[in-house]
N, C-alpha and C positions, 0 to 999 in steps of 0.2 A: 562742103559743110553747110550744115542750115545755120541760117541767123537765129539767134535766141531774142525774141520779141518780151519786154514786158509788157503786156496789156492788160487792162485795170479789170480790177475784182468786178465778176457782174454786179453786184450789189450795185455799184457804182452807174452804173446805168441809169435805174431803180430811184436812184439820190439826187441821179442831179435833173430828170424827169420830175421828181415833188420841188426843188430847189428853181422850177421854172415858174412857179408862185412866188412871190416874193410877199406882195403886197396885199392888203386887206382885202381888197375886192378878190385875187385870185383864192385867197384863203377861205374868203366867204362863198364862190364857186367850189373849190374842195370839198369843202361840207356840206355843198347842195351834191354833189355826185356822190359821195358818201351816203348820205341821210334818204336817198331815191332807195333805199334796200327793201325788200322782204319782209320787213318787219316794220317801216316806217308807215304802212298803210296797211288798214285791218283787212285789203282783198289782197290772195294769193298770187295773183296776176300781176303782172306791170299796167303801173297807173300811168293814166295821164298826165304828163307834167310838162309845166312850162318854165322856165328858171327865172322870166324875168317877174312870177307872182312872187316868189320867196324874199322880194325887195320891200314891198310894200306892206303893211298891214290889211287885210280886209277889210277892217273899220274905216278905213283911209281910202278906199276906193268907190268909183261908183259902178255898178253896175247893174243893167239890166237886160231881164230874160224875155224871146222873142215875141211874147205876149206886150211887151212896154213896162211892166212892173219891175217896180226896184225894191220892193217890201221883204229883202231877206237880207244877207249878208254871210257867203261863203267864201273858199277860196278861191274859187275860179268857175265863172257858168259855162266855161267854153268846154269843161270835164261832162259837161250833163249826157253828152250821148255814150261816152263810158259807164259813166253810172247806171242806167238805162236798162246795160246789157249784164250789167251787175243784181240790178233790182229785178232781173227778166231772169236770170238763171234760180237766183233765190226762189221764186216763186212753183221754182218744177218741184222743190222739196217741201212746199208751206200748203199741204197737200188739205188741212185743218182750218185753217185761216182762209185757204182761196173757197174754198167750200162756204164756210159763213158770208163770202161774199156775195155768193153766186145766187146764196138764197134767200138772204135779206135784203137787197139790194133795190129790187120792188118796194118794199116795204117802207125803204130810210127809217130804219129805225132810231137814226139819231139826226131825222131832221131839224132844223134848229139850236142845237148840241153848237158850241163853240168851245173849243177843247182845246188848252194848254200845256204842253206836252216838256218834259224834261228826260229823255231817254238818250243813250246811245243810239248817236245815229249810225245803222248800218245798214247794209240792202236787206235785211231781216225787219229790221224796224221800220224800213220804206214800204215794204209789203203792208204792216202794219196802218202806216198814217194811208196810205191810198185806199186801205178795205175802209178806214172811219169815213173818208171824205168820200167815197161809196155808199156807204151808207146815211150820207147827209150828212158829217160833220163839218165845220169849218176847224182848220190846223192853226194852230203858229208851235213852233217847235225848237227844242233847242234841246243841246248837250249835256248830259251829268256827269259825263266825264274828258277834260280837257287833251283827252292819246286815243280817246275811242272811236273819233268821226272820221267815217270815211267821205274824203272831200269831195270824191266823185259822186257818191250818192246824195250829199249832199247837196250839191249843183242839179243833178237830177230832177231834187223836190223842186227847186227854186224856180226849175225849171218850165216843171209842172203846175205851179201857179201855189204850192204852200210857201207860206211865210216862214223858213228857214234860217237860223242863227246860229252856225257851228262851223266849225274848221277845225282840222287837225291841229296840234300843238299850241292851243288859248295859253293866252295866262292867265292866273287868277283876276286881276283886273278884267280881262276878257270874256272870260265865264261869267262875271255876273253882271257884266254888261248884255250880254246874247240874254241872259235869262230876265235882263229886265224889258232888254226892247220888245221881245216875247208878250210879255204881260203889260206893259204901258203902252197900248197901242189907242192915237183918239178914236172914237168911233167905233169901238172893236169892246168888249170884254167877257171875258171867260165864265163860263157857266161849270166848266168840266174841270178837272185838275187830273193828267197821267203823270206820276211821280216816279224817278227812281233813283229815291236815294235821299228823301226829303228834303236837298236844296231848293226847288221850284215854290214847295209851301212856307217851306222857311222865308222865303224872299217876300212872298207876297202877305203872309202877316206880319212881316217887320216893316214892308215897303206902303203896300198897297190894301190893309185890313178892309178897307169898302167894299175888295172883292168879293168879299166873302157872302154878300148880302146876298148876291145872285148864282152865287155856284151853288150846284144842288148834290154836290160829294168830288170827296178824295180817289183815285184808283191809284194805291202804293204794290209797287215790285218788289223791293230789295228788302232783306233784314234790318238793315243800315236805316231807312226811312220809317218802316214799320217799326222800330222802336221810339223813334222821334214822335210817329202819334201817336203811341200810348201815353206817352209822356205828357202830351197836352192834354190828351183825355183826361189823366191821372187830376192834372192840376187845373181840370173844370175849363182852358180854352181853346178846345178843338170843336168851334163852331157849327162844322157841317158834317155830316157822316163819312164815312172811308171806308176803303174796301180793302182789306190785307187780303193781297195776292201771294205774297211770299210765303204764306202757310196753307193757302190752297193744295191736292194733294197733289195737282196738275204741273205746280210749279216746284216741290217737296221732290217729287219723287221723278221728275223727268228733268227740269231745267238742269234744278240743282247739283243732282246726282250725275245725271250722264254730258252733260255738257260738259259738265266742268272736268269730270274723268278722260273724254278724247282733249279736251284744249288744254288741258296746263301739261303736255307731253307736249303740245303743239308750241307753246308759250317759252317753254321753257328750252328747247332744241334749237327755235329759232335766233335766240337771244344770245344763248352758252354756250352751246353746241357741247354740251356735257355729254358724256355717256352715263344712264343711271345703276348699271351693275355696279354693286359693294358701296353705292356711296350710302353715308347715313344722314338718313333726313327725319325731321320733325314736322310735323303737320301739327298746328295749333288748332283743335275746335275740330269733334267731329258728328259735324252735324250734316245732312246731305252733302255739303258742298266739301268738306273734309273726307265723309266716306270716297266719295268720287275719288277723290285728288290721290285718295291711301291706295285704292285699290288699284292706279296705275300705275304709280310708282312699283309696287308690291309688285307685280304681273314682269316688270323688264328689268326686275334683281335688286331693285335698290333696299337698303333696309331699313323698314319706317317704324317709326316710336311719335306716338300720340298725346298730346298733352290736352286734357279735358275735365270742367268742373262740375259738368251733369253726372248726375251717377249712370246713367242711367244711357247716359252716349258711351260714356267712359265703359261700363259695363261690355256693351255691344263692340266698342274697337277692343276689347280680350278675347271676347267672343270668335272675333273674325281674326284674331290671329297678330295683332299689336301692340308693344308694351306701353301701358300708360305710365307717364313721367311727368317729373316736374321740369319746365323746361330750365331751371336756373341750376340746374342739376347734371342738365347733360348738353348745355348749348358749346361747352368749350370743343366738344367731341363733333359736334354734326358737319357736313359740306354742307346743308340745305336747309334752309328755315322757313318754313311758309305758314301765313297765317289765313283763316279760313271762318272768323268771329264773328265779324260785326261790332266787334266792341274796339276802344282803345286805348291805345300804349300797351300793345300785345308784348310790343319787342320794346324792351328801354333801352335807353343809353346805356346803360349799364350793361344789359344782356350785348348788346352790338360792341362793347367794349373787351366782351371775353368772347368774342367770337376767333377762332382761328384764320390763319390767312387764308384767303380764297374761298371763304364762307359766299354760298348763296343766296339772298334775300328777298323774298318777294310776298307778293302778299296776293290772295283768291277772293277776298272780301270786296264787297262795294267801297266804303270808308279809304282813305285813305291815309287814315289816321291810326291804323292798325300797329303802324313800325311809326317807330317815334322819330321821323325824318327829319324833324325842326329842328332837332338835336344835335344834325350832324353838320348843321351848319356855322359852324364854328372855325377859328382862326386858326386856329391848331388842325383843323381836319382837313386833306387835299382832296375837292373832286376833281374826278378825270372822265370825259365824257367820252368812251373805247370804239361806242357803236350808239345807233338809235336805240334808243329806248334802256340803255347799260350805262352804269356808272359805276367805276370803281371807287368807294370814298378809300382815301388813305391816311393813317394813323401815322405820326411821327416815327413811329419806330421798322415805320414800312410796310406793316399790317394791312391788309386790302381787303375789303368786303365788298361782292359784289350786288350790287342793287339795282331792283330791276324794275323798267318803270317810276320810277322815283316813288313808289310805295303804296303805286297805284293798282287798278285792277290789272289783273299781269295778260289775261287771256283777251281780253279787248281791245287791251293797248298792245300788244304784240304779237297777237296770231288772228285765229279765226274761231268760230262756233259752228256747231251743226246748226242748218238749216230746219230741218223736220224737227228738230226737239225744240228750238225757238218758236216755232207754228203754234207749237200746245201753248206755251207762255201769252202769244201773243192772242190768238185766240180767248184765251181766258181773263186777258186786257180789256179784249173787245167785249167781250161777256159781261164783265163786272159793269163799263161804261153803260152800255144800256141797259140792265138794270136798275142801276142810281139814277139815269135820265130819266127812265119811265115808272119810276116807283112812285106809287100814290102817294100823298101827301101824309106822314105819319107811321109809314112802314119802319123809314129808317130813322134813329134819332141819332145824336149828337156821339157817336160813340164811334168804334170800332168793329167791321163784322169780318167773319169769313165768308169768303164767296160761297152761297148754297150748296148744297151736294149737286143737287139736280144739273145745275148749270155746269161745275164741273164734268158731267158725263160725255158733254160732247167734245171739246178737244178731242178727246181722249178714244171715244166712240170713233168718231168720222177719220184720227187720223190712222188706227190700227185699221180701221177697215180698209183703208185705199193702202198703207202699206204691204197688209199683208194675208187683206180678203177673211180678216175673222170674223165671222157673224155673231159666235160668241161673247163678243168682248161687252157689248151692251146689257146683256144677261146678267154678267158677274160683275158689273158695275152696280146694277140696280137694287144688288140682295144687302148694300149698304144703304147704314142710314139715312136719311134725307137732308140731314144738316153734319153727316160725314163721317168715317169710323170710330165708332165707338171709342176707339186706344187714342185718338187724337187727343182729348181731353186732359189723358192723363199722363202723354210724353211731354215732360218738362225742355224738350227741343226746340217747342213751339216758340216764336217770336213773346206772343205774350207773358209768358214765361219766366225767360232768360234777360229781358232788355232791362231787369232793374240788376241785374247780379254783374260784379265787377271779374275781370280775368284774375283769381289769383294763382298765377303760374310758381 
């Protein structure tokens, strides 16, 4: 006869393996092997990581890169030769940007140029600052958004000899700390402003107004910022000229649209691991960045309804095939709520309040002010922090909404972007920058412009040609107008437009 063994449930294994943690420090190792995922860094590769940086603060350390300079503050310079090979691949797709390098670069067209930068640092945005300081710029640089820097590319710049201020996971203390050591440097001041997302300018006409005396223009990216300077313009104190990027056709019709179409699939898979056949989802705003995002979901079965107050967008998502709603109307019904505005308190307490369980939250906007997150911080709500970059908040009654990003940019903060479609954007950065620096005295005043047509044509030219050898593309650029398509004017889409109308959903 065989003996009859009881032996323990494998679970139990499994239990008493996490039960080998006991104490804070093992708990705070837990969550550094946890947090090392896929989604905790904006490269799809395994990072660099060292576990004893996650102790310290950056602020709190000293370090310096093998030049002797200490003039940056990242999370670790010792990631610089990963970054490296990060900023080396980005570059086989930045086919537009390494071009403007290769040809201006003689030239320096922005020698002299001392440029203040607030972007998402990523290997896309390093190709960027290394073609300005190619071209004669001096950098200092820092984060617009506190999930978007990758720490290896980061180390990279610092590496490289730019004066970098970003690490993955800042806190808001931290963030406008990095964006002021950026701009309060002795001996150093900014003549340029690269914005995205108008924190950088905001800082320096609340902090540092004297700047202003010597910058010779704004170059804004995001919707989120390009509303903030009309806003000053509107109210007679926007000093020095600006360049809206964000309604250039370069950034309209490629960043917006197709980036954001392959990444919030990316964003969103990595984070949920949803399947999108039959679920229903709301897309708030659709303006490029909203068509993108509709027509992915749309393509792998999900089924999407649109909430929009241009007629005119609104019009065009019937057109393509989506019912416009009001969202306070159908938010009890949806798995997915994404917002895509520029504007805020997309999503209220309210609306997060009649959301269903296991509702999805996230937001495509710059802003992150989009979902009314401050909201949910409250005595009665439970957060539970599942995964990087996921948070279930929970309702007394059990109810769980999942938020993603803490209501931040979702595709920055937890996936990646194409390469070649960030080239036209950055390209057209660089565009605008030397412009502003080299514009005669009087060209531009105190206002808001759109980047010329003409300048426009190259991104656009140089990167179809090396994509995909069309001679043509330069042709049927040209037979538009010189200062941009005619319908430009009269799509109420446009940034200047829309930035005084409120969401009323």
């Amino acid at each position: 006869m065989f003996m009859s063994l009881s032996l323990p449930h494998p679970l139990f294994f499994h239990t008493s393996i996490l039960l080998k943690f006991p104490t804070k420090t093992g708990r705070r190792s837990l969550s550094r092997s946890i947090s090392q995922s896929s989604t905790d860094s904006y490269s799809s590769a395994a990072s660099y990581t060292d576990s004893s940086d996650d102790e310290t603060s950056p602020r709190e350390k000293s370090q310096v890169n093998s030049k002797g300079s200490s003039d940056f503050c990242v999370k670790n310079i010792k990631q610089a030769e990963f970054g490296r090979r990060e900023i080396e691949i980005a570059e086989q797709d930045m086919s537009a940007l390494i071009s403007l390098r290769k040809r201006a670069q003689g030239e320096k067209p922005l020698a002299g140029a001392k440029v203040v930068g607030c972007t998402h640092i990523t290997a896309q945005t390093a190709v960027l600052i290394e073609t300005l300081v190619a071209l004669g710029a001096q950098c200092r640089w820092t984060a617009c958004n506190i999930y978007s820097t990758q720490n290896e590319v980061a180390a990279a710049l610092a590496e490289s000899g730019v004066s970098v201020f970003a690490w993955k996971g800042e806190s808001e203390d931290d963030f406008w700390w990095c964006i002021d050591r950026c701009v309060n440097m002795e001996g150093w001041q900014a003549n340029m402003i690269l914005d995205d997302g108008g924190d950088l300018t905001h800082w320096v006409y609340k902090k540092y107004p004297s700047v202003f005396k010597k910058v010779r223009g704004i170059v804004e990216e995001s919707v989120t910022g390009v509303h903030r300077l009309y806003q000053l313009s509107k109210a007679g104190k926007l000093c020095v000229p600006a360049m809206n990027v964000n309604d250039s056709v370069t950034k309209q019709k490629f960043d917006n649209l197709y980036c954001c179409r392959e990444s919030i699939l990316d964003g969103l898979k990595r984070t949920t691991d949803v399947m999108f056949g039959g679920k229903q989802v709301v897309v708030c705003g659709y303006g490029e960045v909203g068509k993108g995002c509709c027509s992915a979901l749309k393509a792998l079965g999900a089924i999407v309804c649109v909430t929009e107050i241009d007629p005119i967008c609104a019009l065009q998502a019937c057109m393509d095939g989506f019912k416009v709603v009001k969202l306070n109307e159908v938010v009890r019904q949806m798995d997915m709520v994404i917002t895509c505005t520029g504007n805020k308190n997309v999503v209220t307490r309210e609306l997060l309040d009649r959301m269903k369980n296991g509702c999805i939250v996230c937001n495509m906007g710059h802003s992150n002010t989009e979902i009314d997150v401050a909201s949910l911080r409250t005595p009665e709500l439970t957060w539970e922090r599942v995964r990087s970059q996921v948070d279930h908040v929970i309702w007394p009654d059990g109810k769980r909404v999942i938020l993603l990003a803490e209501g931040r940019l979702l595709n920055l903060s937890c996936s990646t972007v194409p390469s070649f479609v960030l080239s036209i954007t950055a390209t057209t950065q660089a565009l605008a920058l030397i412009e502003l620096y080299n514009a005669p005295e009087g060209r531009y005043k105190q206002d808001v412009y759109l980047l010329p047509k003409k300048m426009g044509k190259e991104p656009i030219t140089t990167a179809t040609q090396i994509k995909q050898s069309i001679p043509c593309s330069k042709a049927l650029i040209s037979i538009l107008p010189s200062q941009g398509p005619a319908l430009k004017s009269l799509t109420l889409s446009s940034s200047e437009a829309r930035w005084n109308q409120s969401r009323r959903l």
